[in-house]
N, C-alpha and C positions, 0 to 999 in steps of 0.2 A: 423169463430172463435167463433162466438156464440155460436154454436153447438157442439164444441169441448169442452169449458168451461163448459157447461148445462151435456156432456156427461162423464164430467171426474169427477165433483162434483156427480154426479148422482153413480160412479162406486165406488167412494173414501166411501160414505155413506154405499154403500152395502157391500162394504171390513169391516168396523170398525162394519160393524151388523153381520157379519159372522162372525169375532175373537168373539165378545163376546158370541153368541150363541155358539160356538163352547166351549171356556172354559165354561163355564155357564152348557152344556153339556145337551142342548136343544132334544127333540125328532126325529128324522129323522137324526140327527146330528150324535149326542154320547150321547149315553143310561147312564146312572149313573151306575160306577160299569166294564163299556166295554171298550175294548181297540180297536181302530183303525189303522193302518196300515197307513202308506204311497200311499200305490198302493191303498189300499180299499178306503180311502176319497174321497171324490167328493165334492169341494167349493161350496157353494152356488150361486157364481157367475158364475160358469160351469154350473150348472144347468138353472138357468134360459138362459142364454145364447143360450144352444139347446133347449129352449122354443123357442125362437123364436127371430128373429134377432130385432135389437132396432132400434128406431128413426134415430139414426146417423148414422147408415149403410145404410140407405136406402138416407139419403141423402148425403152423402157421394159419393153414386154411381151413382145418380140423378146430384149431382155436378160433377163430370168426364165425361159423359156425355153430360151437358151441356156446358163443355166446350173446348170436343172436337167439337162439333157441332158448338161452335161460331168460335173455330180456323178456321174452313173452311171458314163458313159464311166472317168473316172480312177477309180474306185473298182474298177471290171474291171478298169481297167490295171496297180494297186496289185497287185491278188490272183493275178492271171496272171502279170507279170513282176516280180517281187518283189525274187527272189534277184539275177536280172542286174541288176535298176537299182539294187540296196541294191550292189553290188559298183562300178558306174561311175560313180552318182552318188548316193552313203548320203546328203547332207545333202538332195537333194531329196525321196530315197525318206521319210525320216524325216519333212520338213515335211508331206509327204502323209497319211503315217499320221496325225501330230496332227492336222491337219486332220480329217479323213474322222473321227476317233475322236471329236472337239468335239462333230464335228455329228449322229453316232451319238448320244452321252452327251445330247446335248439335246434331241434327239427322244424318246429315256427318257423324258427327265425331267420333258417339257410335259405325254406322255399319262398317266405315275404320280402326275403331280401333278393333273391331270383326274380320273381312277379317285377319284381318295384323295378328292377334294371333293366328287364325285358321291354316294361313298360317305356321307360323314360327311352331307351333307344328306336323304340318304334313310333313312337308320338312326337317326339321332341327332334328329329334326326335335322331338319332345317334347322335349329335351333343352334344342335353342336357343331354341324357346320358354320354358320358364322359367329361361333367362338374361335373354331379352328381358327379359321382366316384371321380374324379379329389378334389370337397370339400368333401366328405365323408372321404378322404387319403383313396383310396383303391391302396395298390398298387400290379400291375401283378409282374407275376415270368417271367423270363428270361428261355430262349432256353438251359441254362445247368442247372437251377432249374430243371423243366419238364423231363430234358434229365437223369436224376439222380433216378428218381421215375420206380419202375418195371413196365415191361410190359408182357402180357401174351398174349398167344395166347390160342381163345376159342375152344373146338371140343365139339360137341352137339353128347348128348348120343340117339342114336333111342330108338323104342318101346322094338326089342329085344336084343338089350344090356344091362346089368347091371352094376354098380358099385359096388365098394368095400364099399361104404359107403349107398349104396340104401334101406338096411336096416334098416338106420335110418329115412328116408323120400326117397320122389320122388326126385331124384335128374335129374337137367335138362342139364349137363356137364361140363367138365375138363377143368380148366385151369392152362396150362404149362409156364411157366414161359419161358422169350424169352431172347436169348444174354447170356446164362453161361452154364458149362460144366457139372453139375449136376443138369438139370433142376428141378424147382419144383413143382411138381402137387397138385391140391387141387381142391375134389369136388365142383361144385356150384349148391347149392338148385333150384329145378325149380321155385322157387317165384323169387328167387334172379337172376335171369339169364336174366336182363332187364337194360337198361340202361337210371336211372334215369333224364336225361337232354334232350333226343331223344323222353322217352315213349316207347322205340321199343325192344322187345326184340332180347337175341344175337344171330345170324347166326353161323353156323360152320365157322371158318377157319379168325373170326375177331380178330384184335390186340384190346385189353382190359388194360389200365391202372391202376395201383392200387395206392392210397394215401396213408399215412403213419395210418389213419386215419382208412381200414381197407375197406373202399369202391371202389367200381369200377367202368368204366364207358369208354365206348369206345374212343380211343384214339382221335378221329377227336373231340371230342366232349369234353372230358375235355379238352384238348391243348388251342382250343378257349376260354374257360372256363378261364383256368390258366394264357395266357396271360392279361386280363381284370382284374382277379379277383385273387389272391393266396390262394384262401381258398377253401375247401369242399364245393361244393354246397347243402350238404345234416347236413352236421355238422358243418361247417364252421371253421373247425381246419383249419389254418395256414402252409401249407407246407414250407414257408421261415424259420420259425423259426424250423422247422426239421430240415432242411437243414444245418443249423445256430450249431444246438447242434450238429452234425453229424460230421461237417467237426473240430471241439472244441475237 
């Protein structure tokens, strides 16, 4: 405590000799006339500091040390001389035990209470995900939401076929729209011919869904998506509320 008091007066001194050097606008500080920056300053008490470490550090870690070395020591001393020191001095014998028994029961109870959290997030990790969701209010789209959004079907263009629109870029292929009697086609960019939720780009002959939103994304992969989640994974537009002004 001594050393705390000696260390905090000692710091308190050098903080009130830094503000005034500092407005005062001392040499090595601030030059008369110069402006200093936030990021450029360097307190005086940083400075000296990676000079080199102070008194109080050194016994600070001299004192941890010393006593974890006595924790062992008395706790052999407790278990070896037990009986004769419960018999000439029971009330220090005693203070010992509680002690030594505190710091036993706490050491328990850091690392069972570690186990037990490690556990629950590695077992239970679906779980606190749909809590999250559950307080965030996210709420999924239902099986005729999903059922209401187009679907396409993808055909991947080879090296030597071309599109009608290849002339504006590389394009990497067609998607036909699925379920109606004038289907409708519309090139897909070869950047864009990848399904943002998977990483994987599209194969020939995959069902592809599209948002209202304007994005696509292979049907297995938003459906899961859409029940969890009703939003774009990439914009996070809302398909309930499409759906909402659609049927209005």
């Amino acid at each position: 405590m001594v050393c705390v008091c000696v260390e905090y007066k000692r710091r308190r001194r050098r903080r009130s000799a830094e503000y005034s050097s500092f407005n005062a606008g001392e040499e090595g500080v601030l030059s008369p006339g110069s402006r200093v920056s936030s990021e450029q300053y360097v307190p005086l008490a940083q400075l000296e500091e990676d000079g080199g470490s102070s008194v109080a550090k050194h016994l600070e870690s001299a004192n941890t040390m010393f006593s974890f070395i006595w924790w062992i020591i008395g706790f052999y001393w407790v278990s070896i001389g037990g009986q004769a020191m419960a018999r000439s001095s029971p009330q220090l014998y005693w203070l010992c035990i509680i002690f030594l028994g505190f710091d036993v029961f706490f050491v328990v109870f850091c690392v069972a209470l570690s186990c037990i959290i490690g556990i629950v997030v590695c077992c239970c990790l679906p779980c606190i995900i749909a809590i999250l969701y559950a307080v965030a209010d996210q709420e999924g789209a239902s099986n005729e939401d999903i059922d209401q959004l187009p679907k396409f079907n993808f055909r991947k263009i080879g090296n030597d076929e071309k599109s009608a629109a290849a002339v504006q870029g590389p394009v990497g292929g067609i998607m036909t729209e699925c379920g109606t009697d004038s289907p409708l086609e519309r090139d897909l960019p070869k950047d864009d011919a990848e399904c943002c939720i998977c990483l994987s780009a599209y194969d020939g002959g995959v069902e592809l869904r599209e948002l209202p939103c304007g994005h696509h994304f292979h049907c297995a992969c938003v459906d899961k998506w859409l029940y969890i989640n009703a939003t774009c994974p990439l914009c996070k537009y809302n398909i309930l509320k499409s759906t909402s002004h659609e049927e209005v």
